[in-house]
C-alpha positions as CSV (number, residue, x, y, z in Angstrom):
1,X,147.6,143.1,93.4
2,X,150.4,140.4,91.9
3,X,147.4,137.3,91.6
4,X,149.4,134.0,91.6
5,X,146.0,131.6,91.5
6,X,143.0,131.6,90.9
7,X,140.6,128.5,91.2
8,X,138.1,130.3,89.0
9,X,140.7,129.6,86.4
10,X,139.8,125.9,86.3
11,X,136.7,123.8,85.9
12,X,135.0,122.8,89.5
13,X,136.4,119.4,89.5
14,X,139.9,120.4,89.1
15,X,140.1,123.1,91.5
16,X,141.9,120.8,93.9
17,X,144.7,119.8,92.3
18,X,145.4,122.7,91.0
19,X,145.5,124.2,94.3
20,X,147.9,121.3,95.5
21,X,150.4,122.3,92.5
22,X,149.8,125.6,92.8
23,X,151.1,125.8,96.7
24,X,153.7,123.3,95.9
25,X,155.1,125.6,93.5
26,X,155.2,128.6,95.8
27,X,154.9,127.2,99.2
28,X,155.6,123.4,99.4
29,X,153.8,120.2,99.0
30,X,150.5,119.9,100.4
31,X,147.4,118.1,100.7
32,X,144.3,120.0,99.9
33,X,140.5,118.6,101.3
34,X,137.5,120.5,100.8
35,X,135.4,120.4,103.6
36,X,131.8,120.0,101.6
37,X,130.4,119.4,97.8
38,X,130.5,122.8,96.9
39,X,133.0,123.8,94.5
40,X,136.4,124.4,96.1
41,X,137.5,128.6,95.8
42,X,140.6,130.3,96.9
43,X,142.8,132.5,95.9
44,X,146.5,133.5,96.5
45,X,148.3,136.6,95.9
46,X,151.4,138.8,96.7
47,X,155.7,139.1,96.0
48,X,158.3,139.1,97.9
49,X,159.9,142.1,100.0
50,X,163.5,141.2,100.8
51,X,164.0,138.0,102.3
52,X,160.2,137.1,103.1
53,X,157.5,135.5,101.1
54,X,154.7,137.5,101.6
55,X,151.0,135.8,100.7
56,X,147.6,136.9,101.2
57,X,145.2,133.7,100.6
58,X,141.5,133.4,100.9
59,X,138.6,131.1,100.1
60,X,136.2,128.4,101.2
61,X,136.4,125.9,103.8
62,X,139.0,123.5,103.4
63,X,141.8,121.6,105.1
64,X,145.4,121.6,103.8
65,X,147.9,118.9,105.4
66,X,151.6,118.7,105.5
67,X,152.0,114.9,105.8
68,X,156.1,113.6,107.1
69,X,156.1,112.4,103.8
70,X,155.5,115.6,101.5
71,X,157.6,117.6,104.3
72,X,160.3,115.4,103.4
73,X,159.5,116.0,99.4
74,X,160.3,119.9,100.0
75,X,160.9,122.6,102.5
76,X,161.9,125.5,102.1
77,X,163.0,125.9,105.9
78,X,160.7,129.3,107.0
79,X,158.3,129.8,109.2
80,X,155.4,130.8,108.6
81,X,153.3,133.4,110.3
82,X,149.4,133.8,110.2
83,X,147.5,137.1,110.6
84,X,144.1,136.0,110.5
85,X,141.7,139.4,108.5
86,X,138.3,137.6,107.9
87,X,136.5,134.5,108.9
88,X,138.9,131.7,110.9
89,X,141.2,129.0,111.0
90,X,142.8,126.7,112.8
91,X,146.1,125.2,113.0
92,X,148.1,122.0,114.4
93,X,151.7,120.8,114.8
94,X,153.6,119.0,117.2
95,X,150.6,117.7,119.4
96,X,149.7,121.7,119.7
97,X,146.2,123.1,118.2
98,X,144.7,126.4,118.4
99,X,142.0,128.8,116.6
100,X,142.9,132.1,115.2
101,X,140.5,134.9,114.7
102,X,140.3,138.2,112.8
103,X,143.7,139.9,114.5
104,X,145.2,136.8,116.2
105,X,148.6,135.4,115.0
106,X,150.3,132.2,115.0
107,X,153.1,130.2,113.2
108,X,153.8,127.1,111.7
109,X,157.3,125.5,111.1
110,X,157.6,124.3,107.3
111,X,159.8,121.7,108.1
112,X,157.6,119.5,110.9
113,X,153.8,118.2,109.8
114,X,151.3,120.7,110.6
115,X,147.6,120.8,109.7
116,X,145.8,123.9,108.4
117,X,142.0,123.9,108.8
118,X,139.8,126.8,107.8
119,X,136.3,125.8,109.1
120,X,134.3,128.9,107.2
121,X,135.6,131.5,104.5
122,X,138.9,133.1,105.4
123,X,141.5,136.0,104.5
124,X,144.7,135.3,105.3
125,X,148.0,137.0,105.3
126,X,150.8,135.0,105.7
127,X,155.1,135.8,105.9
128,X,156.8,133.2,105.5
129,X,160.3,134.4,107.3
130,X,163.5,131.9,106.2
131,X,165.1,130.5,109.7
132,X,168.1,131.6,108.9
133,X,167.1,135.1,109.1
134,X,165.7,134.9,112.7
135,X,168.6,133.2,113.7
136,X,168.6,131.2,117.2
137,X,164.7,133.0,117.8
138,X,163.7,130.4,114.8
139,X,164.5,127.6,118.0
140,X,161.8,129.4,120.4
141,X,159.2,129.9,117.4
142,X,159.6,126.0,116.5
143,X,158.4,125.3,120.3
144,X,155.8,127.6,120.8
145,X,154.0,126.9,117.2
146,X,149.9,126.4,116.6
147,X,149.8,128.5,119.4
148,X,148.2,131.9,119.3
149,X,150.6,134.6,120.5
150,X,148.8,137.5,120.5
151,X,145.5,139.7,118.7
152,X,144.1,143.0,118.7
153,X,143.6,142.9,122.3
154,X,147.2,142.5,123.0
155,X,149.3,146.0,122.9
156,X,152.1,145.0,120.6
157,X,149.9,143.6,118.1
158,X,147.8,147.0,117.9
159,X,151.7,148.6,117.3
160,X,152.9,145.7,114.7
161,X,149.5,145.8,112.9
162,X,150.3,149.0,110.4
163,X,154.1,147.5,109.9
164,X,152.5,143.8,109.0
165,X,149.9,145.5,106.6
166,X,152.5,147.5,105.1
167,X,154.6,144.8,104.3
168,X,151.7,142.6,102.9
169,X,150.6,146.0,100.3
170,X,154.2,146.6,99.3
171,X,154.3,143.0,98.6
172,X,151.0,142.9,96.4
173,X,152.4,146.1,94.8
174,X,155.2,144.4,93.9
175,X,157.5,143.5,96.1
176,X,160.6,145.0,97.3
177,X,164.3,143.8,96.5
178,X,167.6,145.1,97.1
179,X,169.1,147.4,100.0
180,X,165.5,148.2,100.9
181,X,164.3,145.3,100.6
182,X,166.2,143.7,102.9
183,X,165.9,146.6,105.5
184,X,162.4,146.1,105.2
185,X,162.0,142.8,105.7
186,X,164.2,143.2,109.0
187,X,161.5,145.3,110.7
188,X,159.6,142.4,111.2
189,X,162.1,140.7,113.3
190,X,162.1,142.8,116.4
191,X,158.4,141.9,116.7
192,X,158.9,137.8,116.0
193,X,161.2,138.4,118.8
194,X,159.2,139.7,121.4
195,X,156.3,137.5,120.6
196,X,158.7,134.2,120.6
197,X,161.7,135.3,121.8
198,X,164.1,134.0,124.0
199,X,163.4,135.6,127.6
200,X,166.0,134.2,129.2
201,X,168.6,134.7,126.0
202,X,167.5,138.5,125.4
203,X,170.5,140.1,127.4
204,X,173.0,137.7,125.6
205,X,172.0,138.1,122.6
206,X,171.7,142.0,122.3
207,X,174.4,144.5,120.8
208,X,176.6,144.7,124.0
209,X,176.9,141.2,124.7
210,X,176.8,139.3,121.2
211,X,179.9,141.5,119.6
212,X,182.4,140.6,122.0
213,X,181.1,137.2,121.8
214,X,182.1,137.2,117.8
215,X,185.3,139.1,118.7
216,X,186.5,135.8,120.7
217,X,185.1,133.6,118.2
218,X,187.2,135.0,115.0
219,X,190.4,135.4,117.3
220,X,190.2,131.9,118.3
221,X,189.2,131.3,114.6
222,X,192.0,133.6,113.1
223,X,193.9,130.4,111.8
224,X,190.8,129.5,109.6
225,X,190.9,131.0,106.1
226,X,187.0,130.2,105.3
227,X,186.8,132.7,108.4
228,X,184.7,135.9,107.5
229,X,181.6,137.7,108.2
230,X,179.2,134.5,107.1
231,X,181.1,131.9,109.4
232,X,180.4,133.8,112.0
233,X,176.9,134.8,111.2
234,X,175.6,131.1,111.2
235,X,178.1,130.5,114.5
236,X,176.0,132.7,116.4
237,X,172.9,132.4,115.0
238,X,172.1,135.9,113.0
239,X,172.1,137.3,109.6
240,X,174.9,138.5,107.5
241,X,173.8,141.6,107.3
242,X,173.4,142.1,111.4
243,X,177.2,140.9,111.7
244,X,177.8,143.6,109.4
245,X,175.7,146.2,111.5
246,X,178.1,145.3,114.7
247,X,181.1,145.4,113.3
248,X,180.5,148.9,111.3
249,X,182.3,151.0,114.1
250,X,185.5,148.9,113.9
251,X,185.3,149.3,109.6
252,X,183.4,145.9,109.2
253,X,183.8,142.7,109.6
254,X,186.5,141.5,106.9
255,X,188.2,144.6,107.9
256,X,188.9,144.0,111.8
257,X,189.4,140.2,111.1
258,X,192.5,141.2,108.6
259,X,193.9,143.5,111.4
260,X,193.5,140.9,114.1
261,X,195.4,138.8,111.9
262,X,197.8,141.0,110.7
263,X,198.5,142.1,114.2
264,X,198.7,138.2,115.6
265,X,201.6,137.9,112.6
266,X,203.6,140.8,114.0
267,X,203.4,139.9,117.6
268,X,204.7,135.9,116.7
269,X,207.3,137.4,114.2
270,X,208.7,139.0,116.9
271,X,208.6,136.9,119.3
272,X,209.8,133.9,117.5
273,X,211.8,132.0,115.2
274,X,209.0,130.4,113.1
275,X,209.5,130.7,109.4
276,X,206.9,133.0,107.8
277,X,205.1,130.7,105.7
278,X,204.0,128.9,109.3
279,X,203.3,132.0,110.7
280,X,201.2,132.4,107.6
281,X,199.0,129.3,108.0
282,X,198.6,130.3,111.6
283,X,196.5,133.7,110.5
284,X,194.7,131.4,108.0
285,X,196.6,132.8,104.6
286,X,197.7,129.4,102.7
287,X,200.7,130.7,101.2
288,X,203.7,132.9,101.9
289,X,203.3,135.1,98.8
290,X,199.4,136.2,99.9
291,X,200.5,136.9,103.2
292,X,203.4,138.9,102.4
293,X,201.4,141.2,100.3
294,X,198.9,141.6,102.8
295,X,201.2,142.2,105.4
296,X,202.8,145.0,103.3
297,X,199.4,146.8,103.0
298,X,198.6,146.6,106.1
299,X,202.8,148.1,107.7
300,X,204.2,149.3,105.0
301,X,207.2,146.6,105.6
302,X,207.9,142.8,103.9
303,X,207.3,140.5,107.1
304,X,211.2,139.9,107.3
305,X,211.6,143.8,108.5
306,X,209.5,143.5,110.7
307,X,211.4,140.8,112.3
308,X,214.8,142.6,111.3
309,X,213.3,145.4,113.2
């Protein structure tokens, strides 16, 4: 287990502040209050496996607050989800309040004030998942946080239980980075999504529907030389990496965008009279020379044969 504090580490009276620091420094800014005169005790541990923060925490009772002024000092834009393992807590944001028990999960969105309250000793595991990575289902978390979404008595969570475990020990062992890391860290997604998801969106947004959606959006973009797989990414919402996943069939993304370009070049100088270096800014190259090399891998001919032809 990868220990990242320790209260025992510190005198009694100190235990609080170094707590504060101590989440600051891997969480965010926070307010720590013990709940009674005994000396404060927690613990937090864990790594990283891919994009998620993974964090198992445990202690006494205490209260930690995240105040519009220390959310404006720092936020590292996730959300973070709660599996409860021992003892209780409860949690606030946005007018919402709820109490999570051993099995139940909930979320909290970094970047609003929330409240978390731990009443008696607790075990925690928490992932905190970047927005960016869940895309547009970060939106339906954000509205349905300190709400509990699900425990042991609900089916899904009795499935998602061995992945969520799994994570948190590869995380303590740790961590995970790279290819697989990033694969792992995915497999939590589908279940975010069914907990929060989007009912209404679900069809839109799955395999059939989304990559036509990005097909108009780059040919309607084609003139746009920042265009790529990224652009389009945070246009609709979804990681790099799941662009890359749609857009494998046709080669990848970069790939199909160059031919959509290369053919729009073609059909206009053939069709027209436009001198090549506008027909260059119109497929997003910003100079001639560029565009006539690429043009010339991609036919075989300078763009003036083609024309010629």
């Amino acid at each position: 287990m990868s220990m990242m504090l320790d209260t025992r580490a510190v005198a009694p009276a100190d235990r609080s502040d170094y707590w504060s620091a101590g989440i600051a420094a891997h969480f965010f800014p926070v307010r720590v209050e013990p709940f009674d005169a005994a000396p404060f005790d927690a613990r937090l541990s864990g790594g990283d496996v891919g994009p998620l923060f993974v964090r198992t925490i445990s202690g006494n009772a205490h209260r930690v607050a995240r105040t519009p002024r220390l959310v404006d000092s720092g936020d590292p834009e996730c959300i973070l989800l709660y599996l409860v393992r021992q003892g209780a807590c409860r949690i606030e944001q946005d007018g919402r309040r709820c109490e999570l028990r051993p099995g139940d999960l909930g979320a909290h969105d970094t970047s609003r004030p929330s409240v978390f309250e731990a009443p008696v000793g607790f075990d925690v595991l928490v992932f905190a998942v970047p927005k960016w990575l869940l895309g547009r289902e970060a939106r339906e978390v954000v509205a349905h946080t300190a709400t509990r979404v699900g425990g042991v008595d609900t089916p899904l969570i009795r499935l998602a239980l061995p992945l969520l475990s799994g994570i948190a020990k590869a995380a303590d062992g740790g961590g995970v980075t790279g290819p697989a890391g990033e694969v792992a860290g995915e497999m939590l997604l589908p279940v975010i999504r069914s907990l929060y998801g989007d009912r209404e969106g679900d069809r839109a947004t799955s395999r059939s529907g989304l990559l036509p959606r990005m097909r108009r959006y780059a040919l309607a973009h084609l003139h746009d030389p920042q265009l790529g797989p990224e652009q389009i990414a945070e246009a609709h919402y979804v990681s790099v990496r799941y662009v890359h996943k749609l857009f494998a069939a046709s080669g990848g993304a970069s790939a199909w965008i160059r031919r959509q370009r290369m053919d729009a070049a073609a059909d206009e100088l053939r069709a027209t009279s436009h001198p090549v270096s506008q027909i260059a800014g119109h497929v997003g190259y910003a100079d001639a020379a560029s565009f006539a090399r690429a043009f010339r891998r991609e036919f075989g001919r300078s763009p003036r044969e083609v024309r010629r032809s």
